[in-house]
N, CA, C and O of each residue as an XYZ file, in Angstrom:
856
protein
N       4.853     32.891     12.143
C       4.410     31.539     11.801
C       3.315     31.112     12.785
O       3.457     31.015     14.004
N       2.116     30.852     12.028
C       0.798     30.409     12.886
C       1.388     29.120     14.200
O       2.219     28.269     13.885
N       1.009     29.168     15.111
C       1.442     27.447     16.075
C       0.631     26.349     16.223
O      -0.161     26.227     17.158
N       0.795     25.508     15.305
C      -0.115     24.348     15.745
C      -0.478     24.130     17.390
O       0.286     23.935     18.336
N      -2.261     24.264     17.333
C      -2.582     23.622     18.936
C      -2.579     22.531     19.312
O      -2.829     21.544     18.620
N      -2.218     22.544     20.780
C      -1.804     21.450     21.092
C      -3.262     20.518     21.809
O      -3.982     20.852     22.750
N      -3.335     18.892     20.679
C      -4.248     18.133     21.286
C      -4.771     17.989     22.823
O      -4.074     17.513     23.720
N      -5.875     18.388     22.966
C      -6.602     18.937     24.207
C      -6.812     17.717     25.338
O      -6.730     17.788     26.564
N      -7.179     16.329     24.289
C      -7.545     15.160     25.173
C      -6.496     14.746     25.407
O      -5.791     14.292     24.505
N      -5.984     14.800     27.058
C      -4.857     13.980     27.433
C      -4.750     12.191     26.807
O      -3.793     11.651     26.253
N      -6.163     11.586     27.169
C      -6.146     10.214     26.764
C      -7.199      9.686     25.713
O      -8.185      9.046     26.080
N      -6.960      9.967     24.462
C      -7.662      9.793     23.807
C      -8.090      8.225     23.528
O      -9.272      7.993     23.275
N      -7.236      7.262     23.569
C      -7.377      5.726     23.247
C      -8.139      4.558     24.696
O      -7.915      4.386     25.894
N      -8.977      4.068     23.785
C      -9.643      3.582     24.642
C     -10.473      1.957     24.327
O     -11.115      1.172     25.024
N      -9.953      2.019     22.622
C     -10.759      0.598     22.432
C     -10.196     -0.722     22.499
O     -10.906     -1.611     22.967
N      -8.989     -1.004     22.091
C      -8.695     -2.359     22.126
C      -7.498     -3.124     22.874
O      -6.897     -2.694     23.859
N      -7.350     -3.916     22.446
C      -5.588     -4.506     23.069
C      -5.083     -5.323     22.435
O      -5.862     -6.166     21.991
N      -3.865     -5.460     22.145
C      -2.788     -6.778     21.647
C      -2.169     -6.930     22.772
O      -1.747     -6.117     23.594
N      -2.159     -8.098     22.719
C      -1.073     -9.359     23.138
C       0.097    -10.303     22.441
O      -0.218    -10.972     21.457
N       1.425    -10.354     22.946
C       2.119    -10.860     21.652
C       1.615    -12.700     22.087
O       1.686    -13.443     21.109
N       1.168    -13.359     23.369
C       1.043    -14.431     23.393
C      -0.524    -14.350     23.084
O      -0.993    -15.081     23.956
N      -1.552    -13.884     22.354
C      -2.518    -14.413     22.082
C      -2.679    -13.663     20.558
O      -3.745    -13.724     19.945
N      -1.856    -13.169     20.191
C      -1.449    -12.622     18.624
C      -1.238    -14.334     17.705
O      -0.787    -15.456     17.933
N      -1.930    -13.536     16.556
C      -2.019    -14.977     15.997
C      -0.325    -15.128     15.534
O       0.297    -14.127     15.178
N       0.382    -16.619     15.593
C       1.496    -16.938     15.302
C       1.814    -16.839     13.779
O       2.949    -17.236     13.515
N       1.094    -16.410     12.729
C       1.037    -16.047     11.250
C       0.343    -14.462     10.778
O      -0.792    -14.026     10.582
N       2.181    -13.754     10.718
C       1.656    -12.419     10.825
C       0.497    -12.264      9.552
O      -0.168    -11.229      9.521
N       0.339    -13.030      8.797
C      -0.844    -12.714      7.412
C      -2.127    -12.959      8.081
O      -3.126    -12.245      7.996
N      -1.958    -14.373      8.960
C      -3.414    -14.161      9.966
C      -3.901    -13.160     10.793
O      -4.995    -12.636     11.001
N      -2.862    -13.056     11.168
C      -2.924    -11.364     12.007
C      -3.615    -10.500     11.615
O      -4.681    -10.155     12.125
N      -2.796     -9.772     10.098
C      -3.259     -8.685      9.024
C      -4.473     -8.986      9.033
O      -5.382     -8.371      9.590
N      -4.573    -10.584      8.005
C      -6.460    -10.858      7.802
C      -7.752    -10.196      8.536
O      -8.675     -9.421      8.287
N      -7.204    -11.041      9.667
C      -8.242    -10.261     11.218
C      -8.287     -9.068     10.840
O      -9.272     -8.538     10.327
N      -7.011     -8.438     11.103
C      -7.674     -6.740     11.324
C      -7.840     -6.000      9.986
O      -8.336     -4.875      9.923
N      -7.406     -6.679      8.936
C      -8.159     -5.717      7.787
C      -9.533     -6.193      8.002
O     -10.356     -5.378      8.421
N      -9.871     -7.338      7.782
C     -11.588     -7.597      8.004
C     -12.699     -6.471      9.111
O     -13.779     -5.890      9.001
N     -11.732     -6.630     10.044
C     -12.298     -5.595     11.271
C     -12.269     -4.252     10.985
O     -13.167     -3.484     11.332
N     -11.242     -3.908     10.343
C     -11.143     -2.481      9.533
C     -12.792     -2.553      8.738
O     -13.783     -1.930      9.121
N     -12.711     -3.545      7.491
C     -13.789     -3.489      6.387
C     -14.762     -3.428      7.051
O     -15.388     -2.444      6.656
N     -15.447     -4.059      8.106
C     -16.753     -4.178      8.649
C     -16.681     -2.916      9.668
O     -17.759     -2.340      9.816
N     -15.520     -2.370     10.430
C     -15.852     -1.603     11.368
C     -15.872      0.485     10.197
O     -15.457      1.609     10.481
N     -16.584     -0.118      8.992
C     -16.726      1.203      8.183
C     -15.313      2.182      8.180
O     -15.342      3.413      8.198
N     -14.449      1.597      8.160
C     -13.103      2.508      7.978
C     -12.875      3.177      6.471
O     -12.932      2.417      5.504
N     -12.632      4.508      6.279
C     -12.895      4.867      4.953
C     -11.928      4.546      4.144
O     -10.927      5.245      4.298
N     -11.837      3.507      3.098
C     -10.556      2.910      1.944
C      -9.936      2.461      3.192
O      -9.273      3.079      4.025
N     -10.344      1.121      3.116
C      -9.035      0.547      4.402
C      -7.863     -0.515      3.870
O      -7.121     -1.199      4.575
N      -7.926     -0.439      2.221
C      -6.809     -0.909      1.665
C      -6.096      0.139      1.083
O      -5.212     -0.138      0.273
N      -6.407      1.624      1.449
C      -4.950      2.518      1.044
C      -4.043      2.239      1.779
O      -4.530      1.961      2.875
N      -2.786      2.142      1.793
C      -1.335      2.074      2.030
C      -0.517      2.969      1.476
O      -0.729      3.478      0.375
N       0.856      3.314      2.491
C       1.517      4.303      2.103
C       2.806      3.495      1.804
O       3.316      2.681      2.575
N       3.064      3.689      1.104
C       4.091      3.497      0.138
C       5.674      4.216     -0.099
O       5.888      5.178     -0.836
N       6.589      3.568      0.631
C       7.815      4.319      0.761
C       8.866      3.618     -0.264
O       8.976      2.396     -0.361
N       9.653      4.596     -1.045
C      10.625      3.933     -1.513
C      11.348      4.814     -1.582
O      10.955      5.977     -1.481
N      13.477      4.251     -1.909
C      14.294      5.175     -2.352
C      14.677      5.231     -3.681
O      14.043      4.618     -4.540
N      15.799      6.009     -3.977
C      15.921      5.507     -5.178
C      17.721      5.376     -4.998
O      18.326      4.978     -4.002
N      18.411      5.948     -6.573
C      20.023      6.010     -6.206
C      20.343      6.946     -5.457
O      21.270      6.733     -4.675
N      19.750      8.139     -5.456
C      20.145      9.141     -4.176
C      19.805      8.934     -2.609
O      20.199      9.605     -1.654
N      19.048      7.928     -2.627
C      18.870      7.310     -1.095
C      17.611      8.502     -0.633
O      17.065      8.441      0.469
N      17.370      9.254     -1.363
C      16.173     10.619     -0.752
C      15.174      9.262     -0.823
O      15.406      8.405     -1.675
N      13.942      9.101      0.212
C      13.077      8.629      0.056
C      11.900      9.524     -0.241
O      11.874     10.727      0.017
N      10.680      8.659     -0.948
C       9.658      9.332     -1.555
C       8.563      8.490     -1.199
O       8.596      7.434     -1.830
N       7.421      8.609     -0.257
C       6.170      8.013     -0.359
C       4.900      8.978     -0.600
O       4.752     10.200     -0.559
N       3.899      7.692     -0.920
C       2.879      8.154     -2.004
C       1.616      7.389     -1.046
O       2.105      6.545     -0.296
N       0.198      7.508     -0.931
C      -0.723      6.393     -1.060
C      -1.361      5.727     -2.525
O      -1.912      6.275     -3.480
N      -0.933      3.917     -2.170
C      -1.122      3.574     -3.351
C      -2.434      2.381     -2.746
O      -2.346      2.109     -1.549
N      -3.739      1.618     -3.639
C      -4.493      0.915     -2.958
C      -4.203     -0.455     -3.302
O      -3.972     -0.884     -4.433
N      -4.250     -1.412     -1.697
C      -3.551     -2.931     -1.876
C      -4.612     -3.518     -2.651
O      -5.720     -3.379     -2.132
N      -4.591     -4.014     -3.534
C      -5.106     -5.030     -4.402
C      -5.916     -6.376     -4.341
O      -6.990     -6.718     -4.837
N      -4.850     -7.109     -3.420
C      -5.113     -8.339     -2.950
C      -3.621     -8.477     -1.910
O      -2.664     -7.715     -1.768
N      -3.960     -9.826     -1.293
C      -2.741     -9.946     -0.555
C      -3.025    -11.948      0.269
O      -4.004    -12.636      0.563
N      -2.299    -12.026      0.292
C      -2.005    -13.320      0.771
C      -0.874    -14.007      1.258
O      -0.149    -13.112      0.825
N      -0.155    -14.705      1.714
C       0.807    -15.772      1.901
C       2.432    -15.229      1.180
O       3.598    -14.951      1.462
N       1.300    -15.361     -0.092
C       3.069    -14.624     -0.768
C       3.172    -13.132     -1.105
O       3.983    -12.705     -1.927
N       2.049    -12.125     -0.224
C       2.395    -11.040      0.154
C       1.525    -10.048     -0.686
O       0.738    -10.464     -1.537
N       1.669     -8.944     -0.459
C       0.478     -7.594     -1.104
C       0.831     -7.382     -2.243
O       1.965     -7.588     -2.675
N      -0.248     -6.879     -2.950
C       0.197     -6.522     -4.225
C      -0.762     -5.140     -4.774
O      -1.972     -5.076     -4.552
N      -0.045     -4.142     -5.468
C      -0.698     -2.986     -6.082
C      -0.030     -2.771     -7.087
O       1.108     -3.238     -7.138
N      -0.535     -2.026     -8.134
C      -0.381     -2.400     -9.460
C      -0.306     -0.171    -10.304
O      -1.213      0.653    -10.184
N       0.806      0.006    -10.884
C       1.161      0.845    -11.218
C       1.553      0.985    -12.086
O       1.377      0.024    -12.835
N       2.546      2.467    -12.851
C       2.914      2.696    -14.044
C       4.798      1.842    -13.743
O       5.457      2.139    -12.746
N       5.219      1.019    -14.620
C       6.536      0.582    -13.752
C       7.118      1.688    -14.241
O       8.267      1.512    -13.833
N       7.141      2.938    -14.961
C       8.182      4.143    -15.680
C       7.679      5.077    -14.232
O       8.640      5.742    -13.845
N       6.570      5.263    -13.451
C       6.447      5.908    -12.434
C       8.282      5.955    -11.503
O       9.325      5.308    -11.405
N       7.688      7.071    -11.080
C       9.141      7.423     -9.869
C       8.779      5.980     -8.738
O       9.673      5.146     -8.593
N       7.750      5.840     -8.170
C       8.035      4.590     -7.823
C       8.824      3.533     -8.253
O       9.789      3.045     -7.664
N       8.280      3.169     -9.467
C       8.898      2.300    -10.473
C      10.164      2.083    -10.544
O      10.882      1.089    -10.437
N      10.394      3.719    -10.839
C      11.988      3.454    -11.118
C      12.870      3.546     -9.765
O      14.087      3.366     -9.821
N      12.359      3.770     -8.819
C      13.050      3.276     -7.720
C      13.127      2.038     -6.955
O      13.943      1.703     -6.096
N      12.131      1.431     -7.427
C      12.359     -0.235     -7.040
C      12.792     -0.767     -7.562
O      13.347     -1.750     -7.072
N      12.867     -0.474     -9.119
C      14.208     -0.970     -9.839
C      15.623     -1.187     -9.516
O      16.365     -2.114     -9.839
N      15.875      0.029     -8.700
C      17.047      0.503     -8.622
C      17.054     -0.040     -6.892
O      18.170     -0.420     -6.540
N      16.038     -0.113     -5.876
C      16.092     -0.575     -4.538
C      14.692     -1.302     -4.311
O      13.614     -0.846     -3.930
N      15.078     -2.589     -4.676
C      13.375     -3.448     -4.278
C      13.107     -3.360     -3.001
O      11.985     -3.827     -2.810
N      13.757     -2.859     -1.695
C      13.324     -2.634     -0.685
C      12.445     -1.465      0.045
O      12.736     -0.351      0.479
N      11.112     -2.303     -0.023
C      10.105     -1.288      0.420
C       9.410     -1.480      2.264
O       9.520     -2.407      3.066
N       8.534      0.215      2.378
C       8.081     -0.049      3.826
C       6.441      0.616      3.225
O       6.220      1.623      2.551
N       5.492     -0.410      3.789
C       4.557      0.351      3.731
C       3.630      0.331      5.287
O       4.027     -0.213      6.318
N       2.091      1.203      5.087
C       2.016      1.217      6.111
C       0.476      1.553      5.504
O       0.103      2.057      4.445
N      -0.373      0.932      6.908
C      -2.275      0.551      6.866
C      -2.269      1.392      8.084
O      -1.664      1.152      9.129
N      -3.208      2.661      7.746
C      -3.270      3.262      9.232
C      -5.052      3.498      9.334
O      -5.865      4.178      8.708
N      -5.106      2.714     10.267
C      -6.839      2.836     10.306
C      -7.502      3.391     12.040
O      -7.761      2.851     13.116
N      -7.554      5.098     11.300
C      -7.576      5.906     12.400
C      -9.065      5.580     13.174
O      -9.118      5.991     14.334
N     -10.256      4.895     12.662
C     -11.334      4.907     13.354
C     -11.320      3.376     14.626
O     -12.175      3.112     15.471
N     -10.455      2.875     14.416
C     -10.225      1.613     15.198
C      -9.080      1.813     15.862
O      -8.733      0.981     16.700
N      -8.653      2.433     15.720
C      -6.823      3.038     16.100
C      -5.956      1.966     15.931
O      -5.477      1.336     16.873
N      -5.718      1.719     14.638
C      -4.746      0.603     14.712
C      -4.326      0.749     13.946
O      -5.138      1.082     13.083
N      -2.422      0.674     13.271
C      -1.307      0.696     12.537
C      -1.091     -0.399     12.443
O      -1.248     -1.074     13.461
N      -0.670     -1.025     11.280
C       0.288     -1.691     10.978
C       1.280     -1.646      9.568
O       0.923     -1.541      8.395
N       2.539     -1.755     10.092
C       3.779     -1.714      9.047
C       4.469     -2.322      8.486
O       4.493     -3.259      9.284
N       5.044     -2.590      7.806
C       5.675     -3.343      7.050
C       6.871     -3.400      5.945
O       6.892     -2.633      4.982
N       7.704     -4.231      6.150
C       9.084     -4.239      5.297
C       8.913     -5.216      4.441
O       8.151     -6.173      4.581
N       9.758     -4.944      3.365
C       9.614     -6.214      2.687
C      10.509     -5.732      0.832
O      11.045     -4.751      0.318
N      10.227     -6.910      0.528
C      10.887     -6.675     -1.276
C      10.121     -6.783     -2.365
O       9.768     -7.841     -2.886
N       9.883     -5.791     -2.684
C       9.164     -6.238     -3.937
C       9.532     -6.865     -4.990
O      10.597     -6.521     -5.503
N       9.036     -7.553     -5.372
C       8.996     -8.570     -6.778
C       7.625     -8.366     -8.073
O       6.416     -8.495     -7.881
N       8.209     -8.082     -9.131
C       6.720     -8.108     -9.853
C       6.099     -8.834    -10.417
O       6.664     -9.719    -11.060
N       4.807     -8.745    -10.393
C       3.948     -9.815    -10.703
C       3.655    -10.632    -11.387
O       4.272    -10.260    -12.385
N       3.108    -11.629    -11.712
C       3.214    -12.219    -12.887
C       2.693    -11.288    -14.274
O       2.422    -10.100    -14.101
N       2.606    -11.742    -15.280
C       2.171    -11.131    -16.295
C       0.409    -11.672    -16.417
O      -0.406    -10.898    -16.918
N       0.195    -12.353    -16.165
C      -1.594    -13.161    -16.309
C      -1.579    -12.402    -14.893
O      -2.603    -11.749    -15.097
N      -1.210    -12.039    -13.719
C      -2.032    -11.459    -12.623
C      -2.409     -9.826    -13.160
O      -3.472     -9.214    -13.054
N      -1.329     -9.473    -13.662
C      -1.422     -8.108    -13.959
C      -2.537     -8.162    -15.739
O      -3.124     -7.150    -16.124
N      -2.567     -8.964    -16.212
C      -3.326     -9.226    -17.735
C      -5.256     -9.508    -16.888
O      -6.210     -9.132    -17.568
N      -5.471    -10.020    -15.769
C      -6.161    -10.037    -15.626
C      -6.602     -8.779    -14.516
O      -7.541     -8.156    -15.010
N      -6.329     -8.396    -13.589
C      -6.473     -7.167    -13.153
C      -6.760     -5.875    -13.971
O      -7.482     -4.920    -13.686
N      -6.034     -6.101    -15.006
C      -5.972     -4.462    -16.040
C      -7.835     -4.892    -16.979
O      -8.594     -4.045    -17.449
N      -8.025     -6.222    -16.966
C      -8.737     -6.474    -17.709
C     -10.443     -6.116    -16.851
O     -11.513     -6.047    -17.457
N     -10.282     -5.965    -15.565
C     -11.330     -6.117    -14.830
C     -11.478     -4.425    -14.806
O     -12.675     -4.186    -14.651
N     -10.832     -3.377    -14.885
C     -10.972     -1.921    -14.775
C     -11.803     -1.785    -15.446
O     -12.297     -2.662    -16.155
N     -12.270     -0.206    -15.335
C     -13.288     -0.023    -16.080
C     -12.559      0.755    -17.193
O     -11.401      1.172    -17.172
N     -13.411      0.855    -18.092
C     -12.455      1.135    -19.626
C     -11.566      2.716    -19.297
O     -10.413      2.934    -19.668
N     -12.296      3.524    -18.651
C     -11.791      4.846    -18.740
C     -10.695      4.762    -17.558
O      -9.933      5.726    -17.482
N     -10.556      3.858    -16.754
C      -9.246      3.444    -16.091
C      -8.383      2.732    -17.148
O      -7.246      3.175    -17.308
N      -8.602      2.153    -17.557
C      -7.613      0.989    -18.807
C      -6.935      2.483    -19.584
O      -5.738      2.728    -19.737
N      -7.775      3.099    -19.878
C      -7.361      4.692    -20.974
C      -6.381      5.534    -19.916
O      -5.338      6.078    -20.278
N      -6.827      5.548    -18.725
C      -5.723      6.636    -18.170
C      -4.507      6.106    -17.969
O      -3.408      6.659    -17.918
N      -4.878      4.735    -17.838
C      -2.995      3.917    -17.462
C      -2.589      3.653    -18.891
O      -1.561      2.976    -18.880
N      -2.939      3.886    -19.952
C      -2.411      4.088    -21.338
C      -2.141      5.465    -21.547
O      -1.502      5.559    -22.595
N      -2.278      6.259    -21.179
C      -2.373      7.534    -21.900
C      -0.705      8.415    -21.220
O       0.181      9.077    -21.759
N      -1.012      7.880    -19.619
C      -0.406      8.629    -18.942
C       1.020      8.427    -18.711
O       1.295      7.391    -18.105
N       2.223      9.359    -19.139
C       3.507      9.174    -18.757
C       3.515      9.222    -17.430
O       3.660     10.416    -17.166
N       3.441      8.594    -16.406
C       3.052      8.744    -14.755
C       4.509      9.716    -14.238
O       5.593      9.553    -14.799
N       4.349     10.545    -13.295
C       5.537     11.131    -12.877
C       6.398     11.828    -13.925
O       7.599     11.780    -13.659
N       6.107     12.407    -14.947
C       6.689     13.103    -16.142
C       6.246     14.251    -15.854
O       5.279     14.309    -15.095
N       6.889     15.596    -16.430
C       6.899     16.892    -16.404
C       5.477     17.214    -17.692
O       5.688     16.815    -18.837
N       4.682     17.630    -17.511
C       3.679     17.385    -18.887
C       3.009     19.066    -18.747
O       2.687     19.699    -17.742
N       2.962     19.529    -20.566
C       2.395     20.944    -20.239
C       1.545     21.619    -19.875
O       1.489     22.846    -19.958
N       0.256     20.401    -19.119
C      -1.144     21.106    -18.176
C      -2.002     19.912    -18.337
O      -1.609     18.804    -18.700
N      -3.264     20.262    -18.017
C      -4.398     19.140    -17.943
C      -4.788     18.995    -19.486
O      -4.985     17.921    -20.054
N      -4.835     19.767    -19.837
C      -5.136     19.698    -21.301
C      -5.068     18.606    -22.370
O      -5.813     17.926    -23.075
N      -3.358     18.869    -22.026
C      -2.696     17.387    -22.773
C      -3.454     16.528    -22.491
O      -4.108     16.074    -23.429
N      -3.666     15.999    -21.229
C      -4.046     14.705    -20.635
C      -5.214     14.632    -21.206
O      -5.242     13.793    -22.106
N      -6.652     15.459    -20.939
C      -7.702     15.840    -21.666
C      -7.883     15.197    -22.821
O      -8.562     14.179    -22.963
N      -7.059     15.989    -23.977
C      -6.838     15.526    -25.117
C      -6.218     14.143    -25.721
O      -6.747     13.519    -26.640
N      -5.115     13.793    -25.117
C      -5.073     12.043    -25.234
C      -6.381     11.183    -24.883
O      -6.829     10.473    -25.784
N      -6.888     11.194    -23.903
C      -7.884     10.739    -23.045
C      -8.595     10.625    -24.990
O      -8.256      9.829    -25.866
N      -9.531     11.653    -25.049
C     -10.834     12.194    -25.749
C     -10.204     11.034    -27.225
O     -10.906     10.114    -27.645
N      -9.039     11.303    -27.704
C      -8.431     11.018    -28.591
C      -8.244      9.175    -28.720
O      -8.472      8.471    -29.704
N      -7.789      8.792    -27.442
C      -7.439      7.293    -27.492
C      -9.437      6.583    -27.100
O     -10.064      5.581    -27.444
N      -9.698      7.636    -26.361
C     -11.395      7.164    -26.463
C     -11.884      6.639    -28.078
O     -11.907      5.468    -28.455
N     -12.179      7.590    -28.714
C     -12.665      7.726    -29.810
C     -12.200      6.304    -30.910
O     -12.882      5.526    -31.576
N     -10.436      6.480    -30.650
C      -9.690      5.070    -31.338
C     -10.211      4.117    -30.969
O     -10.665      3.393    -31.854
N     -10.383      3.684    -29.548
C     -10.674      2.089    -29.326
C     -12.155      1.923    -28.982
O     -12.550      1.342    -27.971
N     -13.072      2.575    -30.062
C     -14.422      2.257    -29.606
C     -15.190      1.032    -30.277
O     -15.651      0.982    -31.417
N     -15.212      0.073    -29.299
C     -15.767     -1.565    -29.588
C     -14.546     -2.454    -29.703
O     -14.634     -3.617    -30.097
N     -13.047     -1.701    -29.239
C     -12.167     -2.583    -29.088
C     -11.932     -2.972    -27.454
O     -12.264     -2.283    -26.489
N     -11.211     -4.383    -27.443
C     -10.921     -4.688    -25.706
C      -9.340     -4.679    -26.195
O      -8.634     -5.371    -26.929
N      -9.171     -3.381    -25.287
C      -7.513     -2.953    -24.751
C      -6.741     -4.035    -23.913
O      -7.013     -4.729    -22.934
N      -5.750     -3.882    -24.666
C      -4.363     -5.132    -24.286
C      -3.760     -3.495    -23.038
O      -3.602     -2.306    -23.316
N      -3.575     -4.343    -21.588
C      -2.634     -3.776    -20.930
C      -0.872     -3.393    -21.674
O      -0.088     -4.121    -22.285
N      -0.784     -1.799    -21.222
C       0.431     -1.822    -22.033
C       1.395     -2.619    -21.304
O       0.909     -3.457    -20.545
N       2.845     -2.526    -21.380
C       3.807     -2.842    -20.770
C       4.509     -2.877    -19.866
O       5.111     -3.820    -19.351
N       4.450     -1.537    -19.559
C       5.316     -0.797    -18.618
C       4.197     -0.390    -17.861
O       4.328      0.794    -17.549
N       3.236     -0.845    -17.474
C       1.848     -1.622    -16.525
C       1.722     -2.708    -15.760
O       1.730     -3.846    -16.228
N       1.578     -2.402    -14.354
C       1.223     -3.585    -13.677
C       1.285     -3.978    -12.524
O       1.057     -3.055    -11.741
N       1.490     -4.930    -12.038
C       1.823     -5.179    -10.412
C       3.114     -5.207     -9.705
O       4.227     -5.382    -10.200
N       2.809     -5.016     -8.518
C       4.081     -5.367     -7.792
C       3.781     -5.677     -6.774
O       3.111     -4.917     -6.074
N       4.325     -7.374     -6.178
C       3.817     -7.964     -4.974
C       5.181     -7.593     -3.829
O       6.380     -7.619     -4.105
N       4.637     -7.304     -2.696
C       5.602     -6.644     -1.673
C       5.568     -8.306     -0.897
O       4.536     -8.850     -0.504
N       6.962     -8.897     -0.813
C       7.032     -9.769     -0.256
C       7.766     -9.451      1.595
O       8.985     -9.280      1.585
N       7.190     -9.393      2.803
C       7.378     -8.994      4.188
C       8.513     -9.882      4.468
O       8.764    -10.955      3.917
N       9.299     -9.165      5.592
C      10.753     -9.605      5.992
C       9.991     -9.286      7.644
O      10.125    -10.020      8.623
N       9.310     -8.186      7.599
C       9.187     -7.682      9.545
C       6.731     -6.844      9.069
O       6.012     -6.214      8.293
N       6.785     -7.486     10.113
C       5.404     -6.289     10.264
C       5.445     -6.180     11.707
O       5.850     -7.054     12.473
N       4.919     -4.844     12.072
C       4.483     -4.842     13.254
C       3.281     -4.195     13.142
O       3.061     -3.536     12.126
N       2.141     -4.303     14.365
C       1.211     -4.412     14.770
C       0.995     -3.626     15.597
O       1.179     -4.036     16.743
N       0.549     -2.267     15.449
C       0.491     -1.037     16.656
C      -1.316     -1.226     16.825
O      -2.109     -1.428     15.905
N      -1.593     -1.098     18.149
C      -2.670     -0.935     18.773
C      -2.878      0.282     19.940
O      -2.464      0.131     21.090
N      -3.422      1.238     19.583
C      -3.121      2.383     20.653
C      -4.091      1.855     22.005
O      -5.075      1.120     21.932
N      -3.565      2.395     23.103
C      -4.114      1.777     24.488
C      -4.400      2.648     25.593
O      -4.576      3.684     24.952
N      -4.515      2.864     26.389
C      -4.765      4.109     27.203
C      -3.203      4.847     27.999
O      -2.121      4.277     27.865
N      -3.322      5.922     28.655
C      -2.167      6.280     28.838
C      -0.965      6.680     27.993
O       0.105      7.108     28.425
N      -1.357      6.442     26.520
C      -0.282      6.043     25.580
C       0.849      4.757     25.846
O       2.033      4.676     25.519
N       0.029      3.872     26.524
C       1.327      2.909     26.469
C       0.318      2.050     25.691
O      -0.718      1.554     26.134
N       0.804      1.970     24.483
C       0.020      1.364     23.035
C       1.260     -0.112     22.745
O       2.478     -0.217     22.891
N       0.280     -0.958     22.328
C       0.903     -2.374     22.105
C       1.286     -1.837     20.610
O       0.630     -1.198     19.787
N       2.792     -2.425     20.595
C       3.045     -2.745     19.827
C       3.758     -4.304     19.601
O       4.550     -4.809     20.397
N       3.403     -4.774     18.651
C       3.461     -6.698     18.276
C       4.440     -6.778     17.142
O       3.895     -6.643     16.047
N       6.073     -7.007     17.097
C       6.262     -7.386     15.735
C       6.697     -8.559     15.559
O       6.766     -9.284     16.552
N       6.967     -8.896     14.709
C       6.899    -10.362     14.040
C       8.714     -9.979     12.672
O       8.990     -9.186     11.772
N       9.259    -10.910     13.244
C      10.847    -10.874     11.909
C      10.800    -12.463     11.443
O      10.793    -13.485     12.129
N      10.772    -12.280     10.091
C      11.293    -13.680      9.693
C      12.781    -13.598     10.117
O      13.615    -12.694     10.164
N      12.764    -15.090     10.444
C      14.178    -15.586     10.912
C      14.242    -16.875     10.185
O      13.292    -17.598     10.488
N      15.194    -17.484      9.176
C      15.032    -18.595      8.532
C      13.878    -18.958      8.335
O      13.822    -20.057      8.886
N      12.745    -18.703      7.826
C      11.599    -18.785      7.340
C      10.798    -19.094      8.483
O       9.801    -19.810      8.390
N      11.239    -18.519      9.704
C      10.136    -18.767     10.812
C       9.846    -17.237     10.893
O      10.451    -16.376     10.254
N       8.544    -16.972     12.021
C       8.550    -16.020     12.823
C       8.720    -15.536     13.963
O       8.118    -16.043     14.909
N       9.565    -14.455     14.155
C       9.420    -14.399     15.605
C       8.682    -13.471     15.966
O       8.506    -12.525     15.198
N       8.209    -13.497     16.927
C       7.353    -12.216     17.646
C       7.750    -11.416     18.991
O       8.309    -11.862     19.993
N       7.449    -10.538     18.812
C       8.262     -9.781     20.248
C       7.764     -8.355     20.382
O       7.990     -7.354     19.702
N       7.107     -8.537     21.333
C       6.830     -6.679     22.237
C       7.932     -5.808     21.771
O       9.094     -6.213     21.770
N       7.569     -4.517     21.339
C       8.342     -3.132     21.123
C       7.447     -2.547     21.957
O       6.224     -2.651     22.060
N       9.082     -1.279     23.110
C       8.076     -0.346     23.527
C       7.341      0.695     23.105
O       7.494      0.941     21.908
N       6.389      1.580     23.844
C       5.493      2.149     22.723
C       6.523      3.785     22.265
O       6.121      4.540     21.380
């Protein structure tokens, strides 16, 4: 068995710092900041997120899925609900995801429950894709056993041809799911490896905040 080598730079981190007393007191203000700083500091897709869920066997399964929008009442990304995701939030709305933005060195994670979206958030989102996205989230049994590319190919070419000069109704079993946060924390790598970490727990609809060691 080949051996992974071992990283050469003793101290690789060197750009920033958190503080839990100058951390903003609204972990969404928090996020805001540093996704913005992500977007401007050229981070490549700095709204992919990884996406953990279980299901009834408790095996967990994550995926990268891309955040949508996000605000106050929490993130939202938008999927097949028959997906293995799907059917495991059905079965456990408790999710963890996670923003890792390696050119700034900064993590942040997150717990929380998902709830799904309205039907007009998800009616207008599906409506803004571009058509040959609208066709693949119609076509596709997501997470199904299927007999090659072909199939897919051929639905595609097939449901093309049907709806030409029509505007596609999102199907059903399509759509969002807003991740509502219980805990985030806030990793900032630092020199030495003693990297800030900042988390934040709702407690009766407050927050608290508190240093974890690294």
């Amino acid at each position: 068995m080949p051996k992974v080598p071992f990283y050469t730079d003793p101290d690789p981190y060197k750009n920033n710092e958190l503080d839990e007393h100058s951390a903003d007191p609204d972990p969404f203000r928090q996020f805001s900041a540093w996704f913005r700083n992500a977007v401007d500091s050229g981070v490549s897709e700095p709204e992919a997120m990884f996406l953990a869920t279980t299901g009834e066997n408790g095996i967990p399964s994550g995926r990268i899925v891309l955040l949508k929008g996000f605000d106050p009442k929490g993130f939202v990304f938008f999927t097949n609900y028959n997906s293995r995701k799907g059917a495991e939030i059905a079965v456990n709305p408790f999710v963890a995801i996670v923003f890792h933005w390696k050119e700034i060195e900064r993590q942040v994670r997150i717990t929380g429950k998902v709830h799904t979206a309205s039907e007009a958030e998800s009616d207008e989102y599906f409506s803004s894709r571009p058509l040959e996205s609208q066709i693949s989230a119609m076509i596709s049994s997501q997470s199904m056993v299927i007999p090659g590319r072909k199939t897919l190919e051929e639905k595609f070419d097939e449901m093309k041809q049907m709806i030409t000069g029509h505007k596609l109704k999102r199907p059903a079993n399509w759509g969002g799911f807003r991740v509502i946060p219980s805990t985030f924390e806030f990793w900032q790598a630092r020199i030495h490896r003693l990297h800030d970490r900042i988390q934040y727990r709702l407690v009766k609809e407050k927050w608290i905040i508190e240093r974890l060691a690294p």
